[in-house]
C-alpha positions as CSV (number, residue, x, y, z in Angstrom):
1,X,29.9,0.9,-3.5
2,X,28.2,-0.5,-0.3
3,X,29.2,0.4,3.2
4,X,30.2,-3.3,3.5
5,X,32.4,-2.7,0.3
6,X,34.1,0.4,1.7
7,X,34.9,-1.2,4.6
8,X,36.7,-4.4,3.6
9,X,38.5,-2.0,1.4
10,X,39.6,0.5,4.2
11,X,40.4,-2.8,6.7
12,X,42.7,-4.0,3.8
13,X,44.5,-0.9,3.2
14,X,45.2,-0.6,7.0
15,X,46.6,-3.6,7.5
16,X,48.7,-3.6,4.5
17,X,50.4,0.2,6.3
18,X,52.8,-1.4,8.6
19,X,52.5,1.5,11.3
20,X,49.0,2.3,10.5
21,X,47.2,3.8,14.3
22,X,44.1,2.3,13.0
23,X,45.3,-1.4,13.1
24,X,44.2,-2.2,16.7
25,X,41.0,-0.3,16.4
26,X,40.4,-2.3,13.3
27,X,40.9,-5.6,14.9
28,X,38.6,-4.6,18.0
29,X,36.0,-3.9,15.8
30,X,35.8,-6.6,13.4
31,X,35.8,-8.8,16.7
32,X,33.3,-7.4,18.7
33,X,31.4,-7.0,15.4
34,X,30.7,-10.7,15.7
35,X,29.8,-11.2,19.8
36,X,29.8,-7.3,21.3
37,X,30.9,-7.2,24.7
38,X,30.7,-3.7,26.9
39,X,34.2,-4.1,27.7
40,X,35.3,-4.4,24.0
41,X,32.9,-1.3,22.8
42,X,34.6,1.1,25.6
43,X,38.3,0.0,24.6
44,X,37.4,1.0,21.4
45,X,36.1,4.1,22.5
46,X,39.3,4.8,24.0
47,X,41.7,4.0,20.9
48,X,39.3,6.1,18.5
49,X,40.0,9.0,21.1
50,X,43.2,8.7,21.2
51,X,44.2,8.6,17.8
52,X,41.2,11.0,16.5
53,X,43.5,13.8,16.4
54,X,46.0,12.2,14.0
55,X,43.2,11.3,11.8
56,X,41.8,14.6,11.7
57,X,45.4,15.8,9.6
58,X,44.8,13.3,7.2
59,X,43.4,14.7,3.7
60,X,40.4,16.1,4.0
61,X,38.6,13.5,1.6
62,X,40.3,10.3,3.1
63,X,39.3,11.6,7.0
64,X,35.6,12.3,6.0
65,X,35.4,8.2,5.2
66,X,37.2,6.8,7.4
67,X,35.3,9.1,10.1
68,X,32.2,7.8,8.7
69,X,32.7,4.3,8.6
70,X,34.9,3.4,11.9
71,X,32.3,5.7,13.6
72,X,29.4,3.8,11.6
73,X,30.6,0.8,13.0
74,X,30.9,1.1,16.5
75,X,27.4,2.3,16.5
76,X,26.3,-0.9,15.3
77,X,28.4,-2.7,17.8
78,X,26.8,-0.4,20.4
79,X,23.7,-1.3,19.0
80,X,24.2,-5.2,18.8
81,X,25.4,-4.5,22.6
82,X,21.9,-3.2,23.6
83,X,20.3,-6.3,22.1
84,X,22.0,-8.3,24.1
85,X,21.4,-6.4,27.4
86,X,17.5,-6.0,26.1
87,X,18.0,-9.8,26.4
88,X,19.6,-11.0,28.9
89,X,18.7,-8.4,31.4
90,X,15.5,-7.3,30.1
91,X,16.9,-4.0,29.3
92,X,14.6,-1.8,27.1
93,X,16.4,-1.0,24.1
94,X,16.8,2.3,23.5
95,X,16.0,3.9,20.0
96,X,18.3,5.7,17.8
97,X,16.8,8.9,18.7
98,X,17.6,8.6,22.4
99,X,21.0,7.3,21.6
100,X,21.7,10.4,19.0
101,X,20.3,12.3,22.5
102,X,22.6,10.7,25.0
103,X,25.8,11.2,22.6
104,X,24.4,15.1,22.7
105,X,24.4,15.7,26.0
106,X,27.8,13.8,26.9
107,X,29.4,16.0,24.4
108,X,27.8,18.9,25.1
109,X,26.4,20.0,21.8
110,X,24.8,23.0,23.1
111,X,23.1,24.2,19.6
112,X,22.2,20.5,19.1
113,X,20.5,20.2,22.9
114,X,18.2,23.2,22.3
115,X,16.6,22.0,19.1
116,X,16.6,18.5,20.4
117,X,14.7,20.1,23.9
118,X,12.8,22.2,21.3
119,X,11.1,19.2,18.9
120,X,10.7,16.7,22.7
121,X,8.5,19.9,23.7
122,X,6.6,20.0,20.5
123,X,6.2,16.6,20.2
124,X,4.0,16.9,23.9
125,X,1.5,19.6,22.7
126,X,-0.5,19.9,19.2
127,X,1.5,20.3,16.5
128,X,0.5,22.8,13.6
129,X,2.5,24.1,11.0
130,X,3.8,26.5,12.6
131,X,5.4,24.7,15.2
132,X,6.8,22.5,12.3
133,X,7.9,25.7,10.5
134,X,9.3,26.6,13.8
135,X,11.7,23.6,14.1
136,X,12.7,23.8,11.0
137,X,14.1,26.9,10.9
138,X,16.0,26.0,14.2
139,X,17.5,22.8,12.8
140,X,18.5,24.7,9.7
141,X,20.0,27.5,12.1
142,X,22.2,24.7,13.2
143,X,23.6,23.7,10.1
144,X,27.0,25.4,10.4
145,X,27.3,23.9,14.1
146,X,26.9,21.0,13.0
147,X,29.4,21.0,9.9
148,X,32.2,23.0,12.3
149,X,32.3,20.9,15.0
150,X,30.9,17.6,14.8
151,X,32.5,15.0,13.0
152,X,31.3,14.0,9.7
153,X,29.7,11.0,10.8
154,X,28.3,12.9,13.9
155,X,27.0,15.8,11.0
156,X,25.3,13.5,9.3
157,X,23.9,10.9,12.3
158,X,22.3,14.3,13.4
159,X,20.6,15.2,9.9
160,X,19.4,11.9,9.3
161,X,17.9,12.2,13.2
162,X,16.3,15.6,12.8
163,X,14.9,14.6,9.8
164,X,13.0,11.5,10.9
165,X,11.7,14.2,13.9
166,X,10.6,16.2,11.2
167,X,8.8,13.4,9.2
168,X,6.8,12.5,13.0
169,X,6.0,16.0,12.9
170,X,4.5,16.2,9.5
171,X,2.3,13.4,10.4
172,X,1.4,14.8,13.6
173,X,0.1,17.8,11.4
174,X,-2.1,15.4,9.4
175,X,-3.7,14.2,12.4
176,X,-4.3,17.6,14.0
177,X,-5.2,19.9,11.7
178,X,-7.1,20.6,8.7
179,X,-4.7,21.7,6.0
180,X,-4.6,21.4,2.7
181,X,-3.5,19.0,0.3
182,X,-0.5,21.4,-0.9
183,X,0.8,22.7,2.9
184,X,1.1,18.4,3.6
185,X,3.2,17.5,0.4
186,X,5.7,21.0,0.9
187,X,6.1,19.9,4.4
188,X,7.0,16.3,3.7
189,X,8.8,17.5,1.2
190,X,11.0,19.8,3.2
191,X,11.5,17.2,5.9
192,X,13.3,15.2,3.0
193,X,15.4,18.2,2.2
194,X,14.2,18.2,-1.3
195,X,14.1,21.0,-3.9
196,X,11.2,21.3,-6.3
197,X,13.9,19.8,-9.1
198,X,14.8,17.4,-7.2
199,X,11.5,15.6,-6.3
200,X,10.4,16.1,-10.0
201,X,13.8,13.7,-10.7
202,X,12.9,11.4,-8.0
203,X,9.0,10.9,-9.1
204,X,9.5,12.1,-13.2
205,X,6.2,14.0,-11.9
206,X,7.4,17.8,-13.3
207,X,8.3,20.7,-10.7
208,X,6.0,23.0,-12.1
209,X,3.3,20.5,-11.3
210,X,4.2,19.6,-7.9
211,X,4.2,23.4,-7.3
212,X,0.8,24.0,-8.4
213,X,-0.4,21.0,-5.8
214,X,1.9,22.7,-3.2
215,X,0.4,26.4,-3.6
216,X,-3.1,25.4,-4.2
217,X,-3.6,26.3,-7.7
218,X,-4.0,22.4,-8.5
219,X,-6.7,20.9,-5.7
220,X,-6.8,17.3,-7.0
221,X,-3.9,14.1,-7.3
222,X,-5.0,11.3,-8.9
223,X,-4.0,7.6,-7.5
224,X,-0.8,7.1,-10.0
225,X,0.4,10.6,-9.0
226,X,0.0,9.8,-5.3
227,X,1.8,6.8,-5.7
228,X,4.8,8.7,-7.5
229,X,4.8,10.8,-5.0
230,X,4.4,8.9,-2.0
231,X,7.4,7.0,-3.0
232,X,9.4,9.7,-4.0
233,X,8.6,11.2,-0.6
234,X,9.5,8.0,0.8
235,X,5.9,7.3,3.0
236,X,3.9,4.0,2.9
237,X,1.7,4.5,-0.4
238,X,-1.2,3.0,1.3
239,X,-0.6,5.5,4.5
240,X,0.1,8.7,2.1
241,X,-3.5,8.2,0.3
242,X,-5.4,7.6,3.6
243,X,-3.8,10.8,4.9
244,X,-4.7,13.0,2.4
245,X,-8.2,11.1,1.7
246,X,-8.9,12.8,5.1
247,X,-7.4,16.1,4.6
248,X,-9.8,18.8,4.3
249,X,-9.0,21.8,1.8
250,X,-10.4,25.3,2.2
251,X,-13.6,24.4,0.9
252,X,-14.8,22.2,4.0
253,X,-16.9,20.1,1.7
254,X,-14.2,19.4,-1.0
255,X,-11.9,16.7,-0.8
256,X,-8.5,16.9,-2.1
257,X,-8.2,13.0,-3.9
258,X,-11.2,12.2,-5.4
259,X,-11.4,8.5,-5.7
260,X,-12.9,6.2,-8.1
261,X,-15.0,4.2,-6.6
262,X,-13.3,0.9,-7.7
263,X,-9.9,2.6,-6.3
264,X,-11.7,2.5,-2.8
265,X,-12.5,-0.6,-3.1
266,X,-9.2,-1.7,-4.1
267,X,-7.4,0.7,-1.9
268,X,-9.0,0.1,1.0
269,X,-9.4,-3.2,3.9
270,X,-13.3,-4.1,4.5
271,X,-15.4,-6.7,5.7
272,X,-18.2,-8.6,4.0
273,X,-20.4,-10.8,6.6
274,X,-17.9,-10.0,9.5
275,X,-14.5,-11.4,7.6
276,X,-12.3,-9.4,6.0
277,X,-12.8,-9.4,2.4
278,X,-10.0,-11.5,0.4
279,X,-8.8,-10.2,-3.3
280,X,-11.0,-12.6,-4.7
281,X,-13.8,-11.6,-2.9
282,X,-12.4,-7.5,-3.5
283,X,-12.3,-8.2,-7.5
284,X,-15.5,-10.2,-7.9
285,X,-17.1,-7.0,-6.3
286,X,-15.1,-5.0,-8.4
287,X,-16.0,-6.7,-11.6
288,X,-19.8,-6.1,-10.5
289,X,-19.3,-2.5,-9.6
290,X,-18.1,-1.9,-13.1
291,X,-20.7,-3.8,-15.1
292,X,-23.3,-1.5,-13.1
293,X,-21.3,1.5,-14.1
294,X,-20.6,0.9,-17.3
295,X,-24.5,0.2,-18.1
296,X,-26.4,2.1,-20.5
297,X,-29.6,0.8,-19.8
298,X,-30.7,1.5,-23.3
299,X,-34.1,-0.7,-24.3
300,X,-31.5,-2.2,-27.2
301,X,-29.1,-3.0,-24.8
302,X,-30.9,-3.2,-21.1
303,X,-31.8,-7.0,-21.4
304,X,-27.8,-8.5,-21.9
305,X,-26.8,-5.7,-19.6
306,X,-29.2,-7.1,-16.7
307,X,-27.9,-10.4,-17.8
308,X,-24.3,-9.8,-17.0
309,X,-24.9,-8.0,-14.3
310,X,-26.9,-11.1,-12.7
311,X,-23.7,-13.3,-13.6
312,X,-21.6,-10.9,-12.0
313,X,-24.2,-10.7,-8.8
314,X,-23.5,-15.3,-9.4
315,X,-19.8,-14.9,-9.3
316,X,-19.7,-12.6,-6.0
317,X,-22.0,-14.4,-4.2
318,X,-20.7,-17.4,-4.4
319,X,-16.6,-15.5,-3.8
320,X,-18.4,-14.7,0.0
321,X,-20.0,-18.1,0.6
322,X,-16.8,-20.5,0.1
């Protein structure tokens, strides 16, 4: 069910309870859902205090949502709010991450401060993986903090936070270091929160497998198993395979994708006479590549072959002279 879903359904059940404490609350928001107004956000601010505690002897199961979604939206008000400042009073916006930041520090979340101080410092100097190890473990230190005294929409607003950190930090790591194919795809794989199993379900691309590429006992990934994987891990295909295209292994002259070279050429942005090269221009190249490559050159064969190829040669000059 969509969040959307859940919360017509929680607005309906709320005004159908004729002394439900959520009513007003529920009327604030759906109105300042539509034209957000400072004023409006704080007085909702103040109701959710001040019936919070009543909420928080409801069922366990029923509190958890409605946590979620009343605190889900009022930060979309908030957000919708800052919009409207970024406009009118040419206010720069402020990105989830310093909002989850702010809401740390007013509440105090010591724990939470000193891995968010922790990452802010790392993400200053070089990062290596140690330093992403090192976060890591701190954020998963946390973990009971977070469950024990944050709210459950507060628990997971800081999860999904760190983890974005974590995913800057990975590719910080790719741009700083030479590691190996394997060390990149564990550590984007962590910063998902993913088990071995779990990817494999995600990608159908088999645990044992993605283990082997993780501890170096396989050293190559072809393109369809980057893709799989670069979905799975949920990064920009086209980022993922220039990334690791420019990885260096422990042999310094080894590269850990070995490309076809038709899969650069298809892969990859180009000019030809100072334009970029357009897909008809990319496959007419393409086409010529391969009739080269797939030449035998055999006496029987070499005069058709040269043929073809000329033909070929035809079709791609004329693809760059339109």
């Amino acid at each position: 069910m969509s969040s959307k879903m859940k919360w017509d359904e929680l607005v309906d059940k709320i005004n159908n309870e004729e002394d439900s404490h959520l009513k007003d609350i529920v009327l604030l928001i759906e109105k300042e859902s539509e034209e957000p107004s400072q004023e409006g956000y704080d007085e909702i601010l103040a109701k959710f205090e001040e019936v919070e505690p009543i909420i928080k002897e409801l069922p366990a199961k029923m509190y958890v949502e409605i946590d979620r979604l009343i605190r889900g939206r009022m930060l979309r008000i908030y957000d919708k709010l800052l919009d409207k400042l970024e406009k009118t009073k040419n206010i720069r916006k402020k990105t989830k991450w310093e909002l989850f930041v702010d809401e740390a520090r007013k509440k105090d979340w010591k724990p939470v401060i000193e891995v968010i101080d922790l990452i802010e410092r790392m993400e200053e100097g070089t990062v290596t993986k140690e330093v992403f190890e090192e976060v890591e473990k701190k954020i998963n230190e946390i973990e009971p903090y977070l469950n024990k005294n944050l709210s459950p929409f507060e628990s997971d607003w800081a999860e999904r936070e760190f983890n974005k950190r974590k995913r800057i930090l990975v590719n910080k790591i790719g741009r700083s270091m030479n590691e190996s194919l394997g060390d990149y795809i564990k550590a984007l794989r962590k910063a998902k929160g993913y088990s071995l199993k779990e990817l494999e379900n995600i990608t159908q691309i088999s645990a044992s497998y993605i283990n082997r590429l993780e501890n170096g006992s396989r050293k190559t990934l072809t393109i369809p198993m980057a893709e799989k994987l670069a979905k799975g891990l949920d990064v920009p295909v086209q980022e993922f395979l220039t990334k690791l295209t420019g990885i260096k292994g422990k042999n310094e002259e080894d590269k850990d994708v070995v490309l076809e070279l038709t899969e650069l050429l298809v892969l990859n942005s180009y000019t030809i006479k100072g334009k970029k090269a357009t897909k008809e221009q990319k496959e007419a190249l393409i086409n010529l590549v391969n009739a080269i490559l797939s030449a035998t050159w055999d006496k029987e064969k070499i005069f058709n072959e040269q043929m073809e190829i000329m033909k070929l040669v035809d079709c791609f000059k004329k693809s760059i002279e339109e």
